[in-house]
TIMI-461637 format. One line per field, with one value per residue (C-alpha): residue in three letters; x, y, z. Coordinates in nm, 2 decimals, decimal comma. Example, Ala and Ser with C-alpha at 12.3 -4.5 7.8 and 13.67 -1.06 7.14 Angstrom:
<pts>
res [ALA SER]
X [1,23 1,37]
Y [-0,45 -0,11]
Z [0,78 0,71]
</pts>
This chain:
<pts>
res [UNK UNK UNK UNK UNK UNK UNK UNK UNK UNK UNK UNK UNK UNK UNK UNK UNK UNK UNK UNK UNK UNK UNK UNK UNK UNK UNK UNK UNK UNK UNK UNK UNK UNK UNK UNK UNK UNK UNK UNK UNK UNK UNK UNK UNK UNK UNK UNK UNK UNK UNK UNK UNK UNK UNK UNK UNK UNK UNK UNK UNK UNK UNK UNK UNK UNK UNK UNK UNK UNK UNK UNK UNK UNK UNK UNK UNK UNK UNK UNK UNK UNK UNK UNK UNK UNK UNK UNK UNK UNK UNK UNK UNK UNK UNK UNK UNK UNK UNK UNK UNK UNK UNK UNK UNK UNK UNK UNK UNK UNK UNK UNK UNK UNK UNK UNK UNK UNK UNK UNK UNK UNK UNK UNK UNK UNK UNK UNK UNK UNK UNK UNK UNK UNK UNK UNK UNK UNK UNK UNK UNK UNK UNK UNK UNK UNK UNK UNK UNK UNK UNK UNK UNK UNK UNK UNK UNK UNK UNK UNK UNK UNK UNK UNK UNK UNK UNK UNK UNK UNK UNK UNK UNK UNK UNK UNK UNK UNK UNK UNK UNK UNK UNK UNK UNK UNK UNK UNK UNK UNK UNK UNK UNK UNK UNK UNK UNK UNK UNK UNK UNK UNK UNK UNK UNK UNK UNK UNK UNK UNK UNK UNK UNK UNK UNK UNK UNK UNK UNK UNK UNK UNK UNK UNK UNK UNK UNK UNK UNK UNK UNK UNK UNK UNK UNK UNK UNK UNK UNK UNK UNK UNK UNK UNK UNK UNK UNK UNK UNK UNK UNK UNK UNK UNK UNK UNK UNK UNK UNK UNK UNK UNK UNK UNK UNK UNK UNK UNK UNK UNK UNK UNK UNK UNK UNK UNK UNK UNK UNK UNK UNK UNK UNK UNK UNK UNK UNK UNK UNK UNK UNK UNK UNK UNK UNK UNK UNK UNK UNK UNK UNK UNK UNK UNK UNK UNK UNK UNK UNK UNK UNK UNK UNK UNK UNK UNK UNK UNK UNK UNK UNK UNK UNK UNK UNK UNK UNK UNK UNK UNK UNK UNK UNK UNK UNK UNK UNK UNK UNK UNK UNK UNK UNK UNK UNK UNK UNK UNK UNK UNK UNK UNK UNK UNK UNK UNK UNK UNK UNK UNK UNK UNK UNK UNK UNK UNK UNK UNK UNK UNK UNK UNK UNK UNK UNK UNK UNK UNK UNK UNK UNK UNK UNK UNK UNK UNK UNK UNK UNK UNK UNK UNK UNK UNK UNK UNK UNK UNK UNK UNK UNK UNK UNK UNK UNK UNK UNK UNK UNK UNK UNK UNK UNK UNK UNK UNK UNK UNK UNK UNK UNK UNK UNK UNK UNK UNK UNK UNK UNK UNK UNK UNK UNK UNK UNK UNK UNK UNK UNK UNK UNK UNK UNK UNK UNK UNK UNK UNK UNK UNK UNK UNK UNK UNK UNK UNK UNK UNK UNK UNK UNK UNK UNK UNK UNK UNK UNK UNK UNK UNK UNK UNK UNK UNK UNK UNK UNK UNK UNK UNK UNK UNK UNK UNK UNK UNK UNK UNK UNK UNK UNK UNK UNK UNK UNK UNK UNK UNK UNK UNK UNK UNK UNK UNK UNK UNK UNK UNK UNK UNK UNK UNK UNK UNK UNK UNK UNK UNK UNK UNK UNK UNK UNK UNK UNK UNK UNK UNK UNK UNK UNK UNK UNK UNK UNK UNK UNK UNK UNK UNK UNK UNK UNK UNK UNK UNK UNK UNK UNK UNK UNK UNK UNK UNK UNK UNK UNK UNK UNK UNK UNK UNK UNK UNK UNK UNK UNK UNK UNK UNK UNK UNK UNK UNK UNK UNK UNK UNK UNK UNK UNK UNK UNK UNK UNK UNK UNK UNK]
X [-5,04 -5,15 -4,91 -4,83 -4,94 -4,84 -4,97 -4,76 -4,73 -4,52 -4,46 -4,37 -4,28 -4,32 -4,14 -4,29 -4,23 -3,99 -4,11 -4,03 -4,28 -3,99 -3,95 -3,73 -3,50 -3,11 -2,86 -2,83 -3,07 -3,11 -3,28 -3,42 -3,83 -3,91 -4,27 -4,11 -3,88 -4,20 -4,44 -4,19 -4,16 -4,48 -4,57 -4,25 -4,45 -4,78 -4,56 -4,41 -4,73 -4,92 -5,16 -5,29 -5,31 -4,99 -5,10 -4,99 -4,65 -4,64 -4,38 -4,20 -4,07 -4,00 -3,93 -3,86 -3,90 -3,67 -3,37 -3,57 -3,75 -4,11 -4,20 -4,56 -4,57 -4,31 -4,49 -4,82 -4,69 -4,58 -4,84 -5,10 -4,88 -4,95 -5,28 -5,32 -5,13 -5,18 -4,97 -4,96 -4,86 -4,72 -4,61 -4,73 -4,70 -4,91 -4,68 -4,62 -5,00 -5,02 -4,76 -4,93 -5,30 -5,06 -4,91 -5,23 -5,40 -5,17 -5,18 -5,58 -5,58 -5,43 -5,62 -5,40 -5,53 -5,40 -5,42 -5,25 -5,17 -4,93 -4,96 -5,21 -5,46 -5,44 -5,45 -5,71 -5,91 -5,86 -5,85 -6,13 -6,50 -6,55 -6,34 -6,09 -6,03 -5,76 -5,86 -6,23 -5,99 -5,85 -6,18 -6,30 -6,04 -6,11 -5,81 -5,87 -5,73 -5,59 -5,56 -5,36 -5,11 -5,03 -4,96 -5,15 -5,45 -5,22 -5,34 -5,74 -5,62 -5,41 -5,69 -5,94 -5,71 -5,66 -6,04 -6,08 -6,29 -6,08 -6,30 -6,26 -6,11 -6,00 -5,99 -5,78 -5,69 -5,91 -5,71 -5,32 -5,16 -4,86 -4,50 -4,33 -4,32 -4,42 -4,29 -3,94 -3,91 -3,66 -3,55 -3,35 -2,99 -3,04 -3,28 -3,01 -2,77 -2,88 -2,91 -2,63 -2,39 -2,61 -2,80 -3,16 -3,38 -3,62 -3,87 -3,79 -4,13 -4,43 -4,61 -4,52 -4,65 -4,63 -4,90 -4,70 -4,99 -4,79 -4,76 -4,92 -4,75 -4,95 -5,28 -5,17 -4,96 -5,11 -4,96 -4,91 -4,58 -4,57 -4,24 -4,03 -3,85 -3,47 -3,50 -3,68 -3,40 -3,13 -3,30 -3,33 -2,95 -2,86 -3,07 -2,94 -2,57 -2,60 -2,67 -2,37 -2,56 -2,48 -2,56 -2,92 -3,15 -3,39 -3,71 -3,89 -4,02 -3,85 -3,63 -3,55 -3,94 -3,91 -3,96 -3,73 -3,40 -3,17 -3,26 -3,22 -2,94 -2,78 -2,83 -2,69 -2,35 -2,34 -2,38 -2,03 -1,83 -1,93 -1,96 -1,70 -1,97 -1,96 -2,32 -2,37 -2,72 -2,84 -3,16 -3,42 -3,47 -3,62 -3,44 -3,50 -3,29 -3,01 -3,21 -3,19 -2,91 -2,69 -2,86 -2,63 -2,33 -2,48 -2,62 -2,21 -2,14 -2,39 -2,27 -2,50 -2,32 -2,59 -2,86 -3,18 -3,35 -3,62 -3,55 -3,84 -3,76 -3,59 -3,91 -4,10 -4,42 -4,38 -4,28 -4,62 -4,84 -4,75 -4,79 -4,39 -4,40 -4,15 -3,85 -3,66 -3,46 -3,26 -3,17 -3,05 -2,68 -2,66 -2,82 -2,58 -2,32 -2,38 -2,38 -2,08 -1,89 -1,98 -1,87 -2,24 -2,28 -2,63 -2,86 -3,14 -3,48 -3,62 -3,96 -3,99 -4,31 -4,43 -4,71 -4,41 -4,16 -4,01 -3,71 -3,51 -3,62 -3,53 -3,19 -3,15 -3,24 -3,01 -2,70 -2,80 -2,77 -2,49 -2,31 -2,49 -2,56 -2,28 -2,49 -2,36 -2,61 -2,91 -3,21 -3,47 -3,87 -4,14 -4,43 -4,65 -5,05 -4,96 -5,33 -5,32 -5,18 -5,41 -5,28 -5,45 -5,79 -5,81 -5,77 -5,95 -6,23 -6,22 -6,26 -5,87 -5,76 -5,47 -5,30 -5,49 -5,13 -5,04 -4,71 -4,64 -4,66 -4,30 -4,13 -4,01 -4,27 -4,51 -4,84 -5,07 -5,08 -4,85 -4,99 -4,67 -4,51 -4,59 -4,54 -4,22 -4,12 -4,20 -4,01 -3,71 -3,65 -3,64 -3,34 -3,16 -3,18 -2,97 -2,78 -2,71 -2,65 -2,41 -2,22 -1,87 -1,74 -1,99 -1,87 -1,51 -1,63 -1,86 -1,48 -1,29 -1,55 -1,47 -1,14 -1,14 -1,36 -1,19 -1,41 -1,40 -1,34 -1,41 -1,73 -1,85 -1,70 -1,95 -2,22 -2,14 -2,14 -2,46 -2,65 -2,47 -2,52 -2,83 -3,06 -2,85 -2,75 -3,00 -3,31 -3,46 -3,50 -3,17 -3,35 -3,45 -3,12 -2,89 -2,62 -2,64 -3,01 -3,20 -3,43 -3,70 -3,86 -4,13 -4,16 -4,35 -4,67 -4,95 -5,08 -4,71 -4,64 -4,40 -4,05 -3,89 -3,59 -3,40 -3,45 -3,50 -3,15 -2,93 -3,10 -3,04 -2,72 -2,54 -2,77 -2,58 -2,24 -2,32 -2,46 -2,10 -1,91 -2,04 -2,07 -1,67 -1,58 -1,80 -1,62 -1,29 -1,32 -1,47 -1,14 -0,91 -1,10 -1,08 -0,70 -0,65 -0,82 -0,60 -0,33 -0,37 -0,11 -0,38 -0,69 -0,72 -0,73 -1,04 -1,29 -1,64 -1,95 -2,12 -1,88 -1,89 -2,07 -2,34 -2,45 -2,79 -3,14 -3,07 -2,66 -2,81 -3,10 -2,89 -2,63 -2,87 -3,03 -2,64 -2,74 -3,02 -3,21 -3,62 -3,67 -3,40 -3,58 -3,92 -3,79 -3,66 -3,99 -4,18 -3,90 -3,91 -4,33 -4,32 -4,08 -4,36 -4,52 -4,93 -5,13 -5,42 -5,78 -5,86 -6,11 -6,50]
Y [3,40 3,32 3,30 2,93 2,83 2,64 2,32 2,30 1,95 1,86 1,48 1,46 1,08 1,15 1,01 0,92 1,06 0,91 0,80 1,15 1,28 1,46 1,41 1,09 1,35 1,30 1,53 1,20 0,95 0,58 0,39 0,58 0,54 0,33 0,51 0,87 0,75 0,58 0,87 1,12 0,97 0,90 1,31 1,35 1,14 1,32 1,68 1,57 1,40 1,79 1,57 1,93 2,06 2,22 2,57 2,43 2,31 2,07 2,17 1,86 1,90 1,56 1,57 1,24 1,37 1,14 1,39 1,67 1,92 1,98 2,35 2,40 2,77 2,79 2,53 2,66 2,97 2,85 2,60 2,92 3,13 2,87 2,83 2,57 2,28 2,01 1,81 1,41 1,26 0,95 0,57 0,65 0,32 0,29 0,46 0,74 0,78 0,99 1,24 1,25 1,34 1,62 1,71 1,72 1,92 2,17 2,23 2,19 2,47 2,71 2,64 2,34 1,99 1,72 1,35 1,06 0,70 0,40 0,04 0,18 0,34 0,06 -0,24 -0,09 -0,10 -0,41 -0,60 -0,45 -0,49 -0,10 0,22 0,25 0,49 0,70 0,66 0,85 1,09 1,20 1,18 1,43 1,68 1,67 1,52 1,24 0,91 0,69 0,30 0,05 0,17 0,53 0,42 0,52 0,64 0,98 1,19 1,16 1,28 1,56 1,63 1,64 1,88 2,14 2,14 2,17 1,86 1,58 1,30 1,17 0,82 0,64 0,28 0,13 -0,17 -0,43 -0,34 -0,38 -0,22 -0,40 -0,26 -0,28 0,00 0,23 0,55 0,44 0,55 0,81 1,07 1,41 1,40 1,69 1,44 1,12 1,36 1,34 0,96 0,77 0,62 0,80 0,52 0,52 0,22 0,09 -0,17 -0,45 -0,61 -0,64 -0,92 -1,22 -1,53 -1,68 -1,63 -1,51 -1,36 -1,07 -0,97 -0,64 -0,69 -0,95 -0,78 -0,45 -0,57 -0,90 -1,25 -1,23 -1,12 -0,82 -0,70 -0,43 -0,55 -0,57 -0,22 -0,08 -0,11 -0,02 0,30 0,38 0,27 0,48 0,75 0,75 0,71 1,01 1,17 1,04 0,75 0,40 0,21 0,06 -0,08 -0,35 -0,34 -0,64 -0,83 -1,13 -1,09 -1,45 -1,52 -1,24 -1,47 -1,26 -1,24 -1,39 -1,15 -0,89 -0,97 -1,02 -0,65 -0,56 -0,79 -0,62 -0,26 -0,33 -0,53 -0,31 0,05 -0,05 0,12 0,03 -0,08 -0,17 -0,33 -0,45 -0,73 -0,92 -1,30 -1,59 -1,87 -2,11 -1,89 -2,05 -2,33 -2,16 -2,28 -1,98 -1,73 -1,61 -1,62 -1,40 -1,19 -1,19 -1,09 -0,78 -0,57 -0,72 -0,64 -0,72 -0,94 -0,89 -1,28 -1,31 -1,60 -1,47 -1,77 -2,11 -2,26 -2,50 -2,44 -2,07 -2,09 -2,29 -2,06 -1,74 -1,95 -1,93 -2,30 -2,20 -2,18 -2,46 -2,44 -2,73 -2,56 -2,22 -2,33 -2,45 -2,15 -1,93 -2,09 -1,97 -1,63 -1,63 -1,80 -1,52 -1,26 -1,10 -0,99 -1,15 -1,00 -1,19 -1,09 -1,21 -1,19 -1,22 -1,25 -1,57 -1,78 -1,99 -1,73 -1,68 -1,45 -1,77 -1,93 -1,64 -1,59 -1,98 -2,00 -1,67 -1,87 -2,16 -1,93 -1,84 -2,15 -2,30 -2,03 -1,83 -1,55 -1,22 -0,98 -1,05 -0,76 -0,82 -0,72 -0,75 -0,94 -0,68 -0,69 -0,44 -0,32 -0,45 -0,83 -1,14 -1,12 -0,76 -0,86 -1,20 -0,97 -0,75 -0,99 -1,12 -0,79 -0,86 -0,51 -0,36 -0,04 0,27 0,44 0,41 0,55 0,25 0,01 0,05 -0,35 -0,19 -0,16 -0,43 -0,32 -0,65 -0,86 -1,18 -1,55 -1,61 -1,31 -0,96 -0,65 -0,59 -0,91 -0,90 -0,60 -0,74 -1,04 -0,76 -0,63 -0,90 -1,04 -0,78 -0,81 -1,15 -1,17 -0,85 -0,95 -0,86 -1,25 -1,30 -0,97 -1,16 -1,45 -1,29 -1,11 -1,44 -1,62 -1,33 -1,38 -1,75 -1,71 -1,44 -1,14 -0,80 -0,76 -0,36 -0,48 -0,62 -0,34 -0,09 -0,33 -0,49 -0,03 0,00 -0,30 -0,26 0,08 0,23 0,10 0,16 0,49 0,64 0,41 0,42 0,10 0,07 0,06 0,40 0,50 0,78 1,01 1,26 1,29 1,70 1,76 2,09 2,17 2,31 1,92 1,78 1,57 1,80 1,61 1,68 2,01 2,27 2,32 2,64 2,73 2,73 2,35 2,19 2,32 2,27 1,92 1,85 2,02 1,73 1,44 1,53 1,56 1,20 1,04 1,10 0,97 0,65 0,65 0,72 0,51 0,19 0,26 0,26 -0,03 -0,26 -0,11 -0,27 -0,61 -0,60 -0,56 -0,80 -1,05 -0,87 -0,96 -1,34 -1,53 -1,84 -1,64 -1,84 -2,13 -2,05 -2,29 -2,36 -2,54 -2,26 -2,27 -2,66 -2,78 -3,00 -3,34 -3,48 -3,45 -3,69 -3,56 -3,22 -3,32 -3,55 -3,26 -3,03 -3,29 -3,29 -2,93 -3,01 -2,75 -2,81 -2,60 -2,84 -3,11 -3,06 -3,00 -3,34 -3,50 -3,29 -3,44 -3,80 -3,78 -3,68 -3,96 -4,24 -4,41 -4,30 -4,64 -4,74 -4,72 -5,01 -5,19 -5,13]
Z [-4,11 -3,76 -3,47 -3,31 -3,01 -2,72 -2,52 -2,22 -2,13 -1,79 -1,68 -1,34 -1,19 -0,82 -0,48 -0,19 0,21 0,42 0,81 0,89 0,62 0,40 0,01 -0,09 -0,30 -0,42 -0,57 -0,79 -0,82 -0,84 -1,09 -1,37 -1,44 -1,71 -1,74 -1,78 -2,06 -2,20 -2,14 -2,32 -2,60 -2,65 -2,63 -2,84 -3,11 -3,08 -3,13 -3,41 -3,57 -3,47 -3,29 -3,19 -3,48 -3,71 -3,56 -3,23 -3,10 -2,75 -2,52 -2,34 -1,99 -1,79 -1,41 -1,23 -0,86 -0,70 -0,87 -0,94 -0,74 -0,83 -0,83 -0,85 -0,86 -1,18 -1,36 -1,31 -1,43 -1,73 -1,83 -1,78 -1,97 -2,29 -2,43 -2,29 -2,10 -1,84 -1,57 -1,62 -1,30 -1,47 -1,36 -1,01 -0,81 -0,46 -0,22 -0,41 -0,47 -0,14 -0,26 -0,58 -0,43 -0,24 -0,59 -0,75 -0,48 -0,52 -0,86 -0,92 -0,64 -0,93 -1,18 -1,36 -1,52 -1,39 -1,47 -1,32 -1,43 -1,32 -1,12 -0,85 -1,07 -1,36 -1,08 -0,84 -1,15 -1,28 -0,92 -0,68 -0,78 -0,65 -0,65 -0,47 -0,19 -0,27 -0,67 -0,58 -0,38 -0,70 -0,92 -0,61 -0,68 -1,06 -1,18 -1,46 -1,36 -1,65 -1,67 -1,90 -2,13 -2,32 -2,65 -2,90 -2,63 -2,56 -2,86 -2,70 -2,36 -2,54 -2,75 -2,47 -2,24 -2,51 -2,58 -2,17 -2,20 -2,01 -1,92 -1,53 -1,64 -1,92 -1,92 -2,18 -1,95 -2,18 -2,50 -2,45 -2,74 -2,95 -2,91 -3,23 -3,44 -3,12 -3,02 -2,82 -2,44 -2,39 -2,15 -2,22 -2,15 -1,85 -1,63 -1,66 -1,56 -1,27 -1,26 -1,11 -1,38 -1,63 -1,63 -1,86 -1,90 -2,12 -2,18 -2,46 -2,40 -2,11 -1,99 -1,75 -1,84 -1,47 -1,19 -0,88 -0,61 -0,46 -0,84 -0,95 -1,35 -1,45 -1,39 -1,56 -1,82 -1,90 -1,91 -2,30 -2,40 -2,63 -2,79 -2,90 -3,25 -3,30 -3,51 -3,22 -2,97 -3,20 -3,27 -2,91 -2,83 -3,13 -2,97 -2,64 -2,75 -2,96 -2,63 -2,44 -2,25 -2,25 -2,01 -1,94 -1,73 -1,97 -1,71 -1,84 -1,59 -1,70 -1,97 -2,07 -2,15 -2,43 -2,71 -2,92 -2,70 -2,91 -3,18 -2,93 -2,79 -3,13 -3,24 -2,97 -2,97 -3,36 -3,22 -2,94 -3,20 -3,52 -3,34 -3,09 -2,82 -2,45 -2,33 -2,06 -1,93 -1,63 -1,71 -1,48 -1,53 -1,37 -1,25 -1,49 -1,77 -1,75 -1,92 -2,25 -2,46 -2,51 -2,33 -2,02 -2,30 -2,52 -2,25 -2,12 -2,47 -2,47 -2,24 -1,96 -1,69 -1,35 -1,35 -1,10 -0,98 -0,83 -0,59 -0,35 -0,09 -0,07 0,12 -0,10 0,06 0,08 -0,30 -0,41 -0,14 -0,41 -0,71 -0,78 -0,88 -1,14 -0,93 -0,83 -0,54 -0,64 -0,96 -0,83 -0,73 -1,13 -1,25 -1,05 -1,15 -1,51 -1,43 -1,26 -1,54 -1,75 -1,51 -1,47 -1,10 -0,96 -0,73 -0,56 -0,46 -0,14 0,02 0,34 0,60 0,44 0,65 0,77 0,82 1,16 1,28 1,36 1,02 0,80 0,97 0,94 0,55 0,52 0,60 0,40 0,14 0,19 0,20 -0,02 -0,32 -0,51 -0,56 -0,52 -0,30 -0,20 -0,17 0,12 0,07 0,26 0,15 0,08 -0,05 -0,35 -0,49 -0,78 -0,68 -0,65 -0,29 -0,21 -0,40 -0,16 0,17 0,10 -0,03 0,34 0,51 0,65 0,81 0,57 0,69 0,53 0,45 0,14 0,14 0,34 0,04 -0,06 0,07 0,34 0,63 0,78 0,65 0,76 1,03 1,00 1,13 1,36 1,41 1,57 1,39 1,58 1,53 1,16 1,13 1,35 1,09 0,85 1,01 1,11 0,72 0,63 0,92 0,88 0,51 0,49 0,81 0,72 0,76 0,41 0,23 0,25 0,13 -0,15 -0,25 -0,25 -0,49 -0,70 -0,68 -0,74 -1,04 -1,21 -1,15 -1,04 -0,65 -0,66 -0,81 -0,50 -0,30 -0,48 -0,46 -0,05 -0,02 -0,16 -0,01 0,33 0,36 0,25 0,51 0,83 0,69 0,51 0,64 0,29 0,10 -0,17 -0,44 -0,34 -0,29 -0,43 -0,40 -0,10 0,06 -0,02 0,25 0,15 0,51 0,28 0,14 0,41 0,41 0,51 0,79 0,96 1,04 0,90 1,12 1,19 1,01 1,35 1,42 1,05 0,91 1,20 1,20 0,87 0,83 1,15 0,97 0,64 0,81 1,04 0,76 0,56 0,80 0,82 0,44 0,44 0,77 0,55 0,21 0,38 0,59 0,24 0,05 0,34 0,32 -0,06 -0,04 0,19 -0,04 -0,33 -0,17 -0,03 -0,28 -0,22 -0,35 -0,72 -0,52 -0,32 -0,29 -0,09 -0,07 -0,32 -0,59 -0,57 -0,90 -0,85 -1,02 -1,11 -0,97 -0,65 -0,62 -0,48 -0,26 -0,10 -0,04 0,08 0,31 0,46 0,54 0,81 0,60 0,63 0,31 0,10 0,29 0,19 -0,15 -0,11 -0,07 -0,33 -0,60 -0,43 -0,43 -0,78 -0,91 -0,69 -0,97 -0,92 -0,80 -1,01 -0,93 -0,88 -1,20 -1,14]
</pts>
């Protein structure tokens, strides 16, 4: 009887550089990757189907990078110690493209197969008549690129790799493959250990059905929604539960356009009142969800505990300019509303470095908001030509300069020129959003709506902590955040030199110690204002504009038009132009 052998498969989700060139790495991460989970379950279904043959068995390791440290030298090692193996540099978006050309360089220098997939590769593909740049740069160092989704398409590349035949790209972004019934995304309990919250995620369907420019989704994933089943997700919560994890992050692009929620959401209401298990999920929407009867109760009754919006902006015009004709200003204080009824913390999305965007503007529609809006945080972006997006094709259609860095394509740096603003100023407003909407006057206020409304104060402490702090502190985007900063002087970009030991560690070592203090002197100073509110015999009785619910159609324009606000006001006359009746040609 012959001996097995051994494919040695490694998945490896990398970061991107900070401005200093360093690795983005935590002793505990932030939000899990979808694509891992995805990707290693998929090679968990070719093992177990011997996709390689039953002489051979597929060894499994998943790194997310942003947790993890990559060591090239150990996993070359052991991938040459198989038979064979290969490294799959998976769900890479464009700024973490850069660090995977420096991945891949290193480990094509000893001798490894590598491939590499995600947004940038599947949207530079599908968007730009030629190759792109940084794509060829990869197809130069021999590594295959890979485009559109992994399911069922993962047993050719595996095949391919063992064989030592993998082809330079394989396109699969024509054919989008179904969901249900498909291998379930899942990571090992060891890598969401090192997740904050021990927090995993998981996709219950792909596809957007809306047009949004600055959107990469659509034109990788496809405006069709496809979906996971109801059996499908209670096999993965069962899964994950049996490995002590719980709570979840649903990455759907818009989960309230799943044609299947309320069958989703049903299983999992069953699963908390029948199993008795805590779940928690966290869930992106749109801002028309509230629109579905039922759907924020039952959400309330899942175990959804934070819901992402995309509110983008409050400008009309800036709204129609990215094709987000779908969201309704007018309807956001309603919608809101909802959420806060049910107790579900909301977080906003918002774009800024529109055409009509100015620093006074954005600063102005900041504090509209929050008079005017009862949501909870608000996250700030900056409009960014993602490859992949309508946006990125048009500019670079029309020859309009772009900066060549890709690791700059993360929201958080000015990477084109803006019509009114200069690059300082562009990246000015940035800071004085956050500024201006996490002054410590509105973290009182965010505290006493929760109060008045029945919800969690220490809820918006963590939150007001993380949103606050992050940039200032760590001067990373949150959503890239985590739990004490690592630092490898060896993890450098290549174009940057190396520093000596004397000045790197001592460096690093009073960063750590600074950064720690603020952290502490911030967390401290949010517990006082929290017991303060705590402690205010008046705070059920708080009331303001935001929590104030609105009437019909004409009720809030005119109320907004009180504000003086030119956003609400041009909202005004889109609604008052739409209800004109349309004049009649006149008969020939």
């Amino acid at each position: 009887m012959s001996l097995r052998k051994t494919f040695r498969l490694v998945l490896i989700k990398p970061s991107h550089y900070d401005d200093d060139g360093y690795v983005i790495r935590w002793w505990r991460g932030g939000l899990p990757s979808n694509s891992l989970a995805c990707l290693y379950g998929i090679a968990m279904d070719c093992r177990e189907r011997q996709v390689l043959g039953a002489d051979v068995d597929i060894s499994i390791e998943a790194i997310d990078e942003t947790n993890w440290r990559v060591r090239v030298e150990d996993l070359a090692c052991t991938i040459k110690a198989a038979e064979a193996g290969m490294v799959m540099l998976v769900g890479v978006q464009s700024n973490q493209f850069p660090r995977s050309l420096d991945l891949a360089r290193q480990f094509r220098r000893r001798g490894v197969a590598v491939a590499v997939g995600g947004f940038h590769v599947s949207g530079t593909l599908a968007m730009l008549p030629e190759r792109d740049r940084s794509l060829q740069e990869m197809l130069d160092l021999g590594v295959s690129v890979f485009a559109g989704e992994a399911e069922g398409r993962l047993d050719e590349v595996l095949r391919d790799a063992a064989a030592g035949r993998l082809q330079p790209i394989y396109n699969f972004l024509d054919d989008l493959p179904h969901l249900e019934d498909r291998p379930l995304p899942i990571i090992p309990h060891q890598q969401i250990a090192r997740v904050i919250g021990h927090t995993t995620s998981f996709d219950a369907g792909r596809g957007c059905p809306f047009q949004c420019s600055f959107c990469t989704i659509i034109n990788v994933q496809g405006r069709k929604s496809r979906r996971r089943s109801a059996d499908d997700i209670e096999a993965l919560i069962r899964a994950n539960v049996a490995q002590g994890i719980s709570a979840f992050f649903i990455t759907d692009d818009n989960f309230a356009r799943n044609r299947d929620w309320e069958a989703l959401l049903d299983r999992i209401i069953d699963l908390r009142e029948r199993e008795g298990w805590d779940l928690r999920f966290t869930i992106q929407v749109d801002t028309l969800c509230h629109k579905l009867p039922g759907f924020i109760e039952k959400c309330a009754r899942a175990g959804v505990r934070r819901c992402f919006i995309g509110l983008e902006n409050i400008n009309p015009d800036s709204l129609a300019g990215a094709k987000k004709r779908q969201n309704k200003i007018t309807d956001y204080r309603e919608m809101m509303l909802a959420w806060k009824q049910a107790r579900i913390i909301t977080v906003g999305g918002y774009i800024l470095g529109f055409p009509n965007d100015t620093p006074a503007s954005i600063v102005r529609d900041i504090r509209i908001i929050q008079h005017e809006l009862p949501i909870d945080m608000l996250e700030f972006f900056l409009l960014t030509p993602l490859p992949g997006s309508e946006d990125h094709k048009m500019l670079h259609a029309k020859g309009v300069p772009m900066d060549p860095d890709l690791n700059k394509y993360d929201l958080d740096h000015v990477t084109v020129a803006h019509p009114a603003m200069s690059k300082a100023e562009w990246e000015r407003a940035y800071e004085l959003a956050w500024q201006t909407y996490y002054s410590w006057e509105h973290i009182e206020t965010l505290m006493r709506r929760a109060a008045a409304t029945g919800n969690n104060i220490s809820r918006i402490v963590n939150y007001a902590l993380y949103f606050k702090g992050y940039h200032p502190i760590e001067h990373v985007h949150p959503l890239e955040g985590g739990v004490l900063r690592l630092k490898s002087r060896h993890e450098r970009r290549p174009s940057l030199p190396v520093e000596p030991a004397w000045l790197f560690y001592p460096r690093y070592v009073a960063e750590t110690a600074v950064k720690a203090v603020r952290w502490a002197t911030l967390a401290i100073r949010l517990q006082r204002l929290a017991r303060k509110v705590k402690a205010d015999p008046q705070r059920l009785a708080y009331v303001d504009q935001a929590l104030a619910p609105l009437g019909n159609e004409t009720e809030k324009l005119e109320l907004f038009k009180t504000r003086s606000s030119e956003a609400f006001l041009a909202q005004r006359r889109h609604v008052e132009a739409a209800q004109k009746p349309k004049e009649r040609a006149p008969s020939p």
